[in-house]
MIDREN-463986 format. One record per residue (C-alpha): residue in three letters; x, y, z. Coordinates in steps of 0.2 Angstrom, whole numbers, plus 5000, padded with zeros to 4 digits. Layout:
<recs>
alaXYZ/...
</recs>
This chain:
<recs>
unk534947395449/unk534147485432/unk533947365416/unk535047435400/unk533547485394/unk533147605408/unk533747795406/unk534547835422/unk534048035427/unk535648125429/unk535148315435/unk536748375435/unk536648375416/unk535348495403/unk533748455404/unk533248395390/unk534448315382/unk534848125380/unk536048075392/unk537748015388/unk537547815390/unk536247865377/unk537147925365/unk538547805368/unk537347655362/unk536747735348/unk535047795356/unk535147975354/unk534548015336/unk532947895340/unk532747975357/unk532848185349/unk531748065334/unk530348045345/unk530248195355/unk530148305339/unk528548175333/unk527748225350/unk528148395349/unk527248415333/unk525848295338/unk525648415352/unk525648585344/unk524348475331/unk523248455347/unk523148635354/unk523048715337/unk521248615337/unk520748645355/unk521248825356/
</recs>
């Protein structure tokens, strides 16, 4: 049985997107939060390899 903490996979929805139970307890605006800081952290990383 997952932990509350755990994100269950559902692929039946976009990929991509936090998933419902997510957003329901208040985790979505961190979760898109986060994924936008990696982003940029990783465009910041190619840009000085390439």
């Amino acid at each position: 049985m997952p932990s509350s903490s755990t994100t269950i996979i559902n692929p039946s929805r976009e990929p991509g997107q936090p998933a419902p139970a997510d957003i329901y307890q208040g985790r979505g605006a961190k979760i898109l939060k986060m994924r936008e800081e990696i982003k940029k952290q990783t465009i910041r990383k190619r840009m000085l390899q390439y």
